[in-house]
Structure formats: C-alpha cells, structure tokens
N, CA, C and O of each residue as an XYZ file, in Angstrom:
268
protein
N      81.334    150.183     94.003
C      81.202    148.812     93.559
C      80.726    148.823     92.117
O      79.580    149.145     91.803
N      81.694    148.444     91.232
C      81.003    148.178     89.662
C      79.848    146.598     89.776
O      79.984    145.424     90.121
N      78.718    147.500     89.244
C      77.938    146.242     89.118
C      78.006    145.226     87.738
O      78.811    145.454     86.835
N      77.212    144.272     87.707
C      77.322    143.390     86.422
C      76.785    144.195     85.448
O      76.994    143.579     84.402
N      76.242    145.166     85.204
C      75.711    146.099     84.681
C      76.639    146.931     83.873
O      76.636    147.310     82.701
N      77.507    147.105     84.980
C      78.637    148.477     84.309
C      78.577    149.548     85.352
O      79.517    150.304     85.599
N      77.462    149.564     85.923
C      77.325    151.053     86.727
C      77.693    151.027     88.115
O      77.442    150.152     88.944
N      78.382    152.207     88.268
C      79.332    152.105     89.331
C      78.279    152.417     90.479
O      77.176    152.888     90.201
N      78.559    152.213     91.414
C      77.486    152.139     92.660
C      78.483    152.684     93.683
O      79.527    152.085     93.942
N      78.008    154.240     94.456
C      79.181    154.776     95.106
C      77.623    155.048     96.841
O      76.405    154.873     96.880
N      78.427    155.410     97.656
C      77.045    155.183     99.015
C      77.907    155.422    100.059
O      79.078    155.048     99.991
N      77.393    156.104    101.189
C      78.237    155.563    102.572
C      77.044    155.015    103.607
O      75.891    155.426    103.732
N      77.727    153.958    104.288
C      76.821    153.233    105.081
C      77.000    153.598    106.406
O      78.055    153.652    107.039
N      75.160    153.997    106.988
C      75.230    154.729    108.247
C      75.812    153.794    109.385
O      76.643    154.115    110.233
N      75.350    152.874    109.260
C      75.679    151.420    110.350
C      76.371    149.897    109.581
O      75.773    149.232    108.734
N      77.342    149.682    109.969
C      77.399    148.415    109.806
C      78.631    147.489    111.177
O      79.793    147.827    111.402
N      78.100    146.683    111.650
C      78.552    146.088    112.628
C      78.662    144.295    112.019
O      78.036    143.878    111.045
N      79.677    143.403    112.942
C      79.789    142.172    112.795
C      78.793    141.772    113.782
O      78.332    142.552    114.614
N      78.497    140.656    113.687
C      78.230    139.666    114.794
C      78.520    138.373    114.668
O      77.762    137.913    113.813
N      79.217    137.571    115.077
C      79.475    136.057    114.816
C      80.138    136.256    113.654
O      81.185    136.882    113.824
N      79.914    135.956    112.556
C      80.283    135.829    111.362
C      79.576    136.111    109.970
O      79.607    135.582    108.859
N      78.859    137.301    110.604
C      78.119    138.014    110.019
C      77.811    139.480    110.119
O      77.503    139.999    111.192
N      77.909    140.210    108.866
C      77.773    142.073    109.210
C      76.283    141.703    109.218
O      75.655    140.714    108.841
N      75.951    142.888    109.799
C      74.713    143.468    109.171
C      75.035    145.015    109.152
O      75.800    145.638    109.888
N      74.263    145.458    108.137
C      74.199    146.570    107.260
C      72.834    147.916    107.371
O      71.862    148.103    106.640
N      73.221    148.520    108.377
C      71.699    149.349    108.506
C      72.218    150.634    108.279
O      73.274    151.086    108.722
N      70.824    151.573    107.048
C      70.377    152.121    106.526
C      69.527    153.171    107.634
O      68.743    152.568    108.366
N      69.573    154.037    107.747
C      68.289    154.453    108.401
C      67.779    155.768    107.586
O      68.596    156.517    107.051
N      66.423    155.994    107.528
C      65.472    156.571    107.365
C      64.567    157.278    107.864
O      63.717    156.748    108.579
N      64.541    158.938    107.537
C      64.198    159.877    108.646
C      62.624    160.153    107.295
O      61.645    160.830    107.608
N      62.670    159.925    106.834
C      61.643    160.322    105.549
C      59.897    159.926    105.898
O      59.436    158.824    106.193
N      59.279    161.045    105.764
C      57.894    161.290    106.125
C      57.437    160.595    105.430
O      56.848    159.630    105.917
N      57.480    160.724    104.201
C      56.888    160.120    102.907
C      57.934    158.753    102.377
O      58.274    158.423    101.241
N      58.202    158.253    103.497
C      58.832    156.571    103.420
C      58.223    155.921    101.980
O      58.802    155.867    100.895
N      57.012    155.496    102.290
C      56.374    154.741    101.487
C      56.337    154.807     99.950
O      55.883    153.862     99.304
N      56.738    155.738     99.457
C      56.697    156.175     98.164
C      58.286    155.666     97.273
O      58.552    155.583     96.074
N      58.848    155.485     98.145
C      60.668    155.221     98.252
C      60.854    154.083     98.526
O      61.929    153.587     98.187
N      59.857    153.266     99.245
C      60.543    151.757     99.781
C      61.504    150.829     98.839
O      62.478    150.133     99.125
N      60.913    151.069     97.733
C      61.768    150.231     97.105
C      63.018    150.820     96.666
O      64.062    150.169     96.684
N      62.970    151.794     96.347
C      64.203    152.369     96.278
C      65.186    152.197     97.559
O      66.251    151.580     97.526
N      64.638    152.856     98.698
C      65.553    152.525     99.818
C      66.100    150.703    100.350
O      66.950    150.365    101.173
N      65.303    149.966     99.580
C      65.255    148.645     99.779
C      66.052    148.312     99.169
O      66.635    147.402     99.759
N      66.599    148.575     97.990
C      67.954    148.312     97.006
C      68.956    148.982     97.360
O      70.084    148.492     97.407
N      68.600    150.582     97.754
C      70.165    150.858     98.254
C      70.966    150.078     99.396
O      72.158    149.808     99.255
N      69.955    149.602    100.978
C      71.070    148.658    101.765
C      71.034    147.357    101.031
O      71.571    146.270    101.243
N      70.436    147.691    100.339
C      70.856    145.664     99.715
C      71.979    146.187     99.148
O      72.951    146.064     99.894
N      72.235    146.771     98.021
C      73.380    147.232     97.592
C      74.734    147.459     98.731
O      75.710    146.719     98.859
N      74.453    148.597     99.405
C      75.300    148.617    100.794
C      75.941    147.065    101.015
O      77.048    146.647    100.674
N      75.004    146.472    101.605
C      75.313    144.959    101.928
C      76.117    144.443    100.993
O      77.166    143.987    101.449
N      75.946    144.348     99.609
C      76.834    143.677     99.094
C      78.073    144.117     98.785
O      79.020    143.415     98.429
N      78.054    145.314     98.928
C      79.403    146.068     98.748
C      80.501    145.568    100.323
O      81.706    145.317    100.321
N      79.467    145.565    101.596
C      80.718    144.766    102.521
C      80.823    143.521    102.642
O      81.620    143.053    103.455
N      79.995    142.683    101.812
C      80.153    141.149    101.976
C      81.402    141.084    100.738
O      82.335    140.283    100.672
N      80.996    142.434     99.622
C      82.364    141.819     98.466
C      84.021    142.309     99.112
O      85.079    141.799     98.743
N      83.886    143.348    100.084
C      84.972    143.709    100.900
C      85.274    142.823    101.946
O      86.455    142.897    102.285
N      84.677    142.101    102.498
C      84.780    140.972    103.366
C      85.109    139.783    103.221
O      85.953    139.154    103.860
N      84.472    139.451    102.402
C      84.219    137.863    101.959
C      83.860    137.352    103.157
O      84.471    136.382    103.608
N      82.921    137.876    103.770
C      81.768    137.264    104.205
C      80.207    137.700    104.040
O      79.855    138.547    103.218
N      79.495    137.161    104.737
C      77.986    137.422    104.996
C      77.514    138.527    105.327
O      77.775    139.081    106.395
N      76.625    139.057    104.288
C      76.056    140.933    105.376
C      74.714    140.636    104.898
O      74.358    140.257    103.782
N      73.948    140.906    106.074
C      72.450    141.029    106.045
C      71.817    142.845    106.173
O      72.002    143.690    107.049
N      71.126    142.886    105.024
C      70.703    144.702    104.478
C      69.187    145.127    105.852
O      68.086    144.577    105.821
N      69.502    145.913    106.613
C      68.266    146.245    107.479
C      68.300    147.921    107.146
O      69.268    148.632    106.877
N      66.789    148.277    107.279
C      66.119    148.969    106.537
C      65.322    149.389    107.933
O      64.380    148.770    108.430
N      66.012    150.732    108.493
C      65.186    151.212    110.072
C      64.681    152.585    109.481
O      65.319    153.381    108.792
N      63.202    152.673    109.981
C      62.785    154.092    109.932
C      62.803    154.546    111.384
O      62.574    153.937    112.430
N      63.184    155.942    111.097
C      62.933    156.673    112.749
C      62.163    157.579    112.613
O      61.819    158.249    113.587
C-alpha cells in the first residue's frame, strides 16, 4: 500500500475474517517484551486494516491479540 507519504507499506496479515459487513483484521503477538513495541505493533494492524478496507471498499476494524 503506497501511503500519503510516499512509503510503500508491504505486511502479511495473520487473520482477517468478514462479519456482516465488516473485516476485522488480527495481528497476533507472541513477544515477551510486548510493552516496549505497543505502539509500533498498534500501527502495523492499523495499517493491515487499511490496506483491506482499501482492497475492499469496505470497513476493517485493526485487533491487536497477545498470546
């Protein structure tokens, strides 16, 4: 996905499913040291997400699971 930026944004998404009329988009996270990353990992499924709502043209909601 080229962003408004210029920079190309490349990713594969572990989960993404419909429901109704809506994806959602999950990320998951095996990382000990989570906390140090949140935000980082918090932009990549947001990113994710928008990359299948711009392939869709619909709605994707970004979820963010640690295991």
């Amino acid at each position: 996905m080229l962003q408004a930026d210029g920079v190309l944004a490349e990713g594969v998404v572990d989960l993404a499913f419909r429901e109704g009329e809506e994806w959602w988009v999950v990320d998951f996270k095996t990382d000990r040291q989570l906390e140090g990353a949140l935000d980082v990992y918090r932009r990549q499924v947001q990113l994710y997400a928008e990359m299948v709502s711009a392939a869709t043209s619909e709605p994707a909601r970004a979820v963010l699971l640690r295991l």
